[in-house]
N, CA, C and O atoms as a DFTB+ gen file, in Angstrom:
256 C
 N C O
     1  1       6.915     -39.208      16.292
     2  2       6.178     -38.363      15.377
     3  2       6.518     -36.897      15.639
     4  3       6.744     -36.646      16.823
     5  1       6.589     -36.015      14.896
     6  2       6.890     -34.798      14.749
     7  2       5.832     -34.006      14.763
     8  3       4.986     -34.212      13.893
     9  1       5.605     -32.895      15.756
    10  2       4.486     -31.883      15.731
    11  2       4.868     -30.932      15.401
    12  3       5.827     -30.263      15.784
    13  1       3.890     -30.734      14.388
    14  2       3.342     -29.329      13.995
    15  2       2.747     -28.378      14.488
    16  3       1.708     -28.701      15.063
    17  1       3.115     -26.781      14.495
    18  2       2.523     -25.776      15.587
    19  2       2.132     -24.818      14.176
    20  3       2.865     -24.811      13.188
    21  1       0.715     -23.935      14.279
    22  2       0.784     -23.200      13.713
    23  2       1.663     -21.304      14.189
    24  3       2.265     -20.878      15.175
    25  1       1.271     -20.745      12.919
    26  2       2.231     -19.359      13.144
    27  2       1.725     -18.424      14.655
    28  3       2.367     -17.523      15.194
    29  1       0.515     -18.936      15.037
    30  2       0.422     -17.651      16.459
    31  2       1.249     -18.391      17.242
    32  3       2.301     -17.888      17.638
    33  1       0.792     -20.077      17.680
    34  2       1.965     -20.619      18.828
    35  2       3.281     -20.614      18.502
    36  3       4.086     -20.572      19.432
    37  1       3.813     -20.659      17.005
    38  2       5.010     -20.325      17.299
    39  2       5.511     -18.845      17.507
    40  3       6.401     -18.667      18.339
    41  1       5.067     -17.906      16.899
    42  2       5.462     -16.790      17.484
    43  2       5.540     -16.802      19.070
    44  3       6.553     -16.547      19.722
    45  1       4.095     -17.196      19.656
    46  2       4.322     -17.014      21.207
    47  2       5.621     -18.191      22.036
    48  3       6.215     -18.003      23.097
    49  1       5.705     -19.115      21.291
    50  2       6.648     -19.806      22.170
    51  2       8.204     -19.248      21.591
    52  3       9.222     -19.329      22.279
    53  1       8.179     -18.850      20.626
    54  2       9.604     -17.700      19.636
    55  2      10.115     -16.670      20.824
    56  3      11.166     -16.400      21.406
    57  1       8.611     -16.227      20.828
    58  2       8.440     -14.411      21.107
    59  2       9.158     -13.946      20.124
    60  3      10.312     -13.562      20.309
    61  1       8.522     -13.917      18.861
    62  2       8.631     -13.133      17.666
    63  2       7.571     -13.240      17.038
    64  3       6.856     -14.232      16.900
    65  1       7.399     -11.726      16.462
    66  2       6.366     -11.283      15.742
    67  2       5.491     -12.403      14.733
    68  3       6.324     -13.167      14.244
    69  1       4.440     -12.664      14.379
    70  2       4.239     -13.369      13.785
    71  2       4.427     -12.760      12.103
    72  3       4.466     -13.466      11.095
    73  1       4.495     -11.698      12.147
    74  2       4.649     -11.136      10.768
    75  2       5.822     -11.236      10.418
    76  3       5.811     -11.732       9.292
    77  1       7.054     -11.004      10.817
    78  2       8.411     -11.402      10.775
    79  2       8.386     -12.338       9.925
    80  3       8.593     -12.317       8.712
    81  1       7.907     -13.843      11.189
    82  2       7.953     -15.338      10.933
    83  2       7.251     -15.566       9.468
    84  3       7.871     -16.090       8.542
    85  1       5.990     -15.150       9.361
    86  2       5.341     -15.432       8.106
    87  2       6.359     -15.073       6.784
    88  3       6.524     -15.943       5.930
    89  1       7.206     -13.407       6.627
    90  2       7.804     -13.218       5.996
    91  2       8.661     -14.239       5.531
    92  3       8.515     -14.773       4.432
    93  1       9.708     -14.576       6.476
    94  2      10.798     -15.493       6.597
    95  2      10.395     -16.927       6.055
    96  3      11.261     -17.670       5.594
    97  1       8.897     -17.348       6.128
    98  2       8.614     -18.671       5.699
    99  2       8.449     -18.575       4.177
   100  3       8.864     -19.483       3.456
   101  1       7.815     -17.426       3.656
   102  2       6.990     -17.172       2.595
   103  2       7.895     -16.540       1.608
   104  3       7.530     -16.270       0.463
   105  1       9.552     -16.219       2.255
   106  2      10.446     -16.283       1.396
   107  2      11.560     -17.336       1.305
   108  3      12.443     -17.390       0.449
   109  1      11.398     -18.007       2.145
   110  2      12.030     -19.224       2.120
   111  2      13.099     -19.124       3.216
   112  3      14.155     -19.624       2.826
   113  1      13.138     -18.807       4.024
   114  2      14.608     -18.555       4.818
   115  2      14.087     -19.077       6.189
   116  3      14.798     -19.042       7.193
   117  1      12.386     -19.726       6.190
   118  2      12.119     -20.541       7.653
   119  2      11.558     -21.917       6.956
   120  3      10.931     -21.749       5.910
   121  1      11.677     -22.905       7.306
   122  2      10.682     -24.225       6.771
   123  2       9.667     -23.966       7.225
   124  3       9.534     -23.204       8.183
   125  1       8.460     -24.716       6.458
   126  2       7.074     -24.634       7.187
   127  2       6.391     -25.473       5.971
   128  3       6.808     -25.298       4.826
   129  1       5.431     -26.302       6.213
   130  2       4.798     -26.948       5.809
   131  2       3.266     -26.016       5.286
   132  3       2.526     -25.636       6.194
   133  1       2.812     -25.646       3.579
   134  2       1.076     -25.181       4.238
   135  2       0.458     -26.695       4.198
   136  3       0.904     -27.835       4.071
   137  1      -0.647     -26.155       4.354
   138  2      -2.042     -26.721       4.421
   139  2      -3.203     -26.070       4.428
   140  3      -3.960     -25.939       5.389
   141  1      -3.388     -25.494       2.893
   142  2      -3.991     -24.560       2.903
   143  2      -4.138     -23.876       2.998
   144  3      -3.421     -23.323       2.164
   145  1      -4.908     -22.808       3.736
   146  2      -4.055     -20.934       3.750
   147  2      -3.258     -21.374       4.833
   148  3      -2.397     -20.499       4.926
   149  1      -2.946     -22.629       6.122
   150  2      -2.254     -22.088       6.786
   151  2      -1.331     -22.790       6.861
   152  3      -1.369     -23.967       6.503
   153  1      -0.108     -22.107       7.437
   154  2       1.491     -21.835       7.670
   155  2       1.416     -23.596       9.074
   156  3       0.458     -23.637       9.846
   157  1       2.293     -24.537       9.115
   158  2       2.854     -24.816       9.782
   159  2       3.621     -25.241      10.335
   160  3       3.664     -26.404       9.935
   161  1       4.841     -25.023      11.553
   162  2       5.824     -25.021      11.718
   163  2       6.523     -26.229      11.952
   164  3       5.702     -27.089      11.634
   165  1       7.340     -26.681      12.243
   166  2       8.152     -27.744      13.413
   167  2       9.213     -26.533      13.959
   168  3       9.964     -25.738      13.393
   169  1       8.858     -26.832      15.380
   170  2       9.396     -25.662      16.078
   171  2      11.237     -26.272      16.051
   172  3      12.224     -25.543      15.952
   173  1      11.224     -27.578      16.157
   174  2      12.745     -27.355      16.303
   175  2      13.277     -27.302      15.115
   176  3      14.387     -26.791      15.265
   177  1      13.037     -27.635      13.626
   178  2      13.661     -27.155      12.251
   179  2      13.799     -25.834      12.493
   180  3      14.845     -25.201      12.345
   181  1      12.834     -25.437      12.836
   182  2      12.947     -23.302      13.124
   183  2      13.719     -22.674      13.935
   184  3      14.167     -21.539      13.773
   185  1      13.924     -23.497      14.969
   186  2      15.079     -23.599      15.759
   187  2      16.529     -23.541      15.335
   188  3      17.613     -22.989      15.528
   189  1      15.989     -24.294      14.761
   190  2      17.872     -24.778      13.879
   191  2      18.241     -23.850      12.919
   192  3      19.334     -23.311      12.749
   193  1      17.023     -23.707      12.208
   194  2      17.285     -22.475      11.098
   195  2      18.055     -21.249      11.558
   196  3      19.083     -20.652      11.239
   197  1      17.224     -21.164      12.323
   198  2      17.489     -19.751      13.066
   199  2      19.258     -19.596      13.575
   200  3      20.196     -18.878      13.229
   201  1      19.073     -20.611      14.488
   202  2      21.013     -20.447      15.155
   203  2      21.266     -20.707      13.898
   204  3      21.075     -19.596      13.403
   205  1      21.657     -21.614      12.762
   206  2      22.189     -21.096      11.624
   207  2      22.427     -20.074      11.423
   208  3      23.584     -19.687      11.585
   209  1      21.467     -19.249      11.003
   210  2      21.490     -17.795      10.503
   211  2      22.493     -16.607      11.566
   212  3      23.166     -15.637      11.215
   213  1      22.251     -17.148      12.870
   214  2      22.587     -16.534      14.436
   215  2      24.181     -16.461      13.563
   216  3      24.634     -15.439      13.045
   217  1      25.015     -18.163      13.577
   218  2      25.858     -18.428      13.518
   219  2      26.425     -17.542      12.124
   220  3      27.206     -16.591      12.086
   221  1      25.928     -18.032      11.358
   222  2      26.313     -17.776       9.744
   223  2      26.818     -15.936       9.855
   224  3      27.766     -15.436       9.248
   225  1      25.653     -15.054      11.012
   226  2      25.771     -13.310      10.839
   227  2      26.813     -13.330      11.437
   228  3      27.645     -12.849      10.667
   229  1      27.519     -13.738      12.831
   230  2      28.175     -13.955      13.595
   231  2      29.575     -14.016      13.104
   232  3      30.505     -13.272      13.415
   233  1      29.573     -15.147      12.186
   234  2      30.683     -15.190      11.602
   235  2      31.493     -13.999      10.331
   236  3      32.590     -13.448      10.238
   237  1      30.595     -14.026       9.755
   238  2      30.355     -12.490       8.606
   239  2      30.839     -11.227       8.997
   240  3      31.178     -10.363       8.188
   241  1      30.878     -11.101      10.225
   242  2      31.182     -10.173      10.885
   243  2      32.629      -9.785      11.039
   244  3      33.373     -10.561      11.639
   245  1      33.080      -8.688      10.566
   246  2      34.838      -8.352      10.673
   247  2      34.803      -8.291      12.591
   248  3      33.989      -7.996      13.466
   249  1      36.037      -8.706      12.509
   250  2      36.453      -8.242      14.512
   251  2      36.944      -7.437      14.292
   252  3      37.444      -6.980      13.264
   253  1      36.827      -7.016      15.690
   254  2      37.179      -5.211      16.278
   255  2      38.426      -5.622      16.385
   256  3      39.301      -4.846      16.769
């Protein structure tokens, strides 16, 4: 079974802002499940998202 964390524990287990995170969900660029007013995560989809994005800027990038 897959757990769900809401937006303060994941920020604290992130260490990122929770306002960031909310942004990023609420425009679509983090998964998150609501339930009502609230936001919640699966920390490792967010995980993944994220090095995606890590990877994806990384690459985008001209070399020196």
């Amino acid at each position: 079974m897959t757990s769900l964390m809401t937006l303060p524990r994941l920020a604290f287990v992130l260490r990122l802002p929770r306002k960031w995170l909310r942004q990023e969900a609420v425009a679509g660029r983090l998964p998150y499940l609501r339930v009502g007013k609230k936001l919640l995560f699966n920390l490792k989809a967010v995980q993944e998202s994220l090095a995606e994005r890590a990877a994806a800027a990384r690459s985008a990038r001209p070399e020196a």
